[in-house]
C-alpha angles and dihedrals in degrees: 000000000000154000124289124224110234107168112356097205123220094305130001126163139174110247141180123163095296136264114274136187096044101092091107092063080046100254106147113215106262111188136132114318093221102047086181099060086032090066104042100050089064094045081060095056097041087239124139116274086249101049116135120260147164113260100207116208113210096327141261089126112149126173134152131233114239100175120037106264139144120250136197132204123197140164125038126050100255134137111254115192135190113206083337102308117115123240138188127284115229089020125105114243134195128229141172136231100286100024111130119231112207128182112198116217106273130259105197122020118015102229126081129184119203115187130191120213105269088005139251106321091226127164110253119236120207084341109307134070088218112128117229109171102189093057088034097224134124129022112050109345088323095295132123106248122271136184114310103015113139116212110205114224136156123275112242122179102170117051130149110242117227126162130185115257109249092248098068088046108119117251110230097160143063104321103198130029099247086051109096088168122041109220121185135200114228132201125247141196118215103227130202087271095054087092090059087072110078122242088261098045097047094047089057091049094065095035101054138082113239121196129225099247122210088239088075121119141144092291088059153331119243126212134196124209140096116350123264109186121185100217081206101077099161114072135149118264114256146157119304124204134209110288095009115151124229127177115198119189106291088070095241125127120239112181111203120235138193097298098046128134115279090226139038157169109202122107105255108204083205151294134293118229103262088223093061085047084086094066083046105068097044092066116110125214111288096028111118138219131192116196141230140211115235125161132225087268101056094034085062097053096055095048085054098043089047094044087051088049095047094050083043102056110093122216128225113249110225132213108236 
């Protein structure tokens, strides 16, 4: 009982949350891109926050159904189709063994997230589903999927539809009609190395536009902009956390993402919210950020505020 791999796009991994607590064999986290999307795709489904899913990158991702299931598809602004007919973003859909699943390439955003009804049934690796290739760990044998896999997962024939109302959709496009390019600010904590940036350089830092360079993967985004340069260049290696900012000779700014190296030397001006990490990933090349300081206080504030707004959003119950 599964689903079938048709076409497997430009991109697509098996992801749950991540697998934690194995940074000291060297193992780095994994784990969807766009938490956000990642989770509601499986709320929509009923299914457990950690419940194994395909991040999609950019589209063309085509499988068939060959039990009678629901699916979900979240994130970025793309056409998905069954048997040709085209069906919701963020709303659970049925299908029937033989029905043929097709994400279109994307139009805004570049990460999907297609969830099953009680998820892909994948063997877990040091704890966790989650693919990370380079490591070759998680997912099938490590590997992003390709044609005629088969991903195991459990038949369901009775299921409760629910979608999420248009307006708590996510915006990862233009926001305004006099804006071509979205750019979004992100929020930023100062770490222990911020004082190793001189005034001038850090107040270029969060004053300046930064573009989304085509040198950007799962390891890291990089950005292109004004130079800002760490004039200490030689530091011990040590732990690096997700978002965290680090700037090597050259002055331009590279934030690490959920497949980044456990350990590194070079000076990190800070840390982006995870949260706003979302918004993140969906940029395309060319799109731009700026940055903002925020403190633990007030970063805090904000997690808690956006957790209490997630369990609080209701979801609209469908008719089959």
């Amino acid at each position: 009982m599964s689903f079938k791999v048709l076409q497997p796009g430009l991109l697509s991994l098996l992801q749950d949350l991540g697998r934690f607590g194995q940074h000291d064999i060297g193992l780095t986290t994994g784990g969807p891109l766009d938490r956000e999307a990642f989770l509601w795709a499986n709320r929509i489904l009923h299914n457990p926050p950690n419940t194994c899913s395909i991040e999609v990158s950019f589209g063309g991702l085509q499988l068939q159904a060959q039990i009678d299931s629901y699916f979900c598809v979240t994130g970025a602004s793309l056409e998905v189709t069954v048997n040709g007919i085209n069906k919701a973003l963020w709303t659970s859909h049925k299908v029937k063994a033989g029905d043929e699943i097709k994400l279109d390439y994307s139009s805004h955003g570049c990460r999907s997230y297609l969830s099953v009804a009680g998820g892909f049934q994948i063997t877990p690796s040091f704890g966790s589903q989650a693919t990370v290739v380079r490591e070759k760990i998680g997912g099938l044998n490590g590997a992003k999927l390709k044609a005629q896999d088969s991903l195991a997962c459990n038949e369901i024939v009775q299921l409760r539809r629910q979608a999420l109302a248009m307006k708590d959709w996510p915006l990862y496009g233009p926001q305004g009609p006099e804006e071509n390019t979205p750019n979004r600010v992100l929020r930023l904590l100062p770490g222990y190395q911020h004082h190793h940036f001189d005034a001038a350089t850090r107040v270029r830092f969060f004053h300046s536009q930064y573009r989304v360079t085509d040198r950007s993967d799962r390891m890291g985004m990089r950005l292109e902009g004004p130079d800002v340069s760490c004039p200490s260049q030689q530091m011990l290696s040590e732990g690096i956390c997700l978002g965290a900012v680090q700037v090597p000779a050259d002055g331009q700014p590279i934030v690490l993402l959920n497949d980044r190296q456990t350990i590194g030397g070079y000076p990190k001006i800070g840390a982006i919210m995870a949260r706003d990490l979302a918004q993140l990933v969906q940029l395309r090349p060319g799109d731009t950020v700026t940055f903002e300081a925020v403190d633990l206080y007030q970063a805090q504030t904000i997690n808690t505020l956006a957790q209490l707004k997630f369990e609080a959003t209701q979801l609209l119950y469908l008719k089959d």
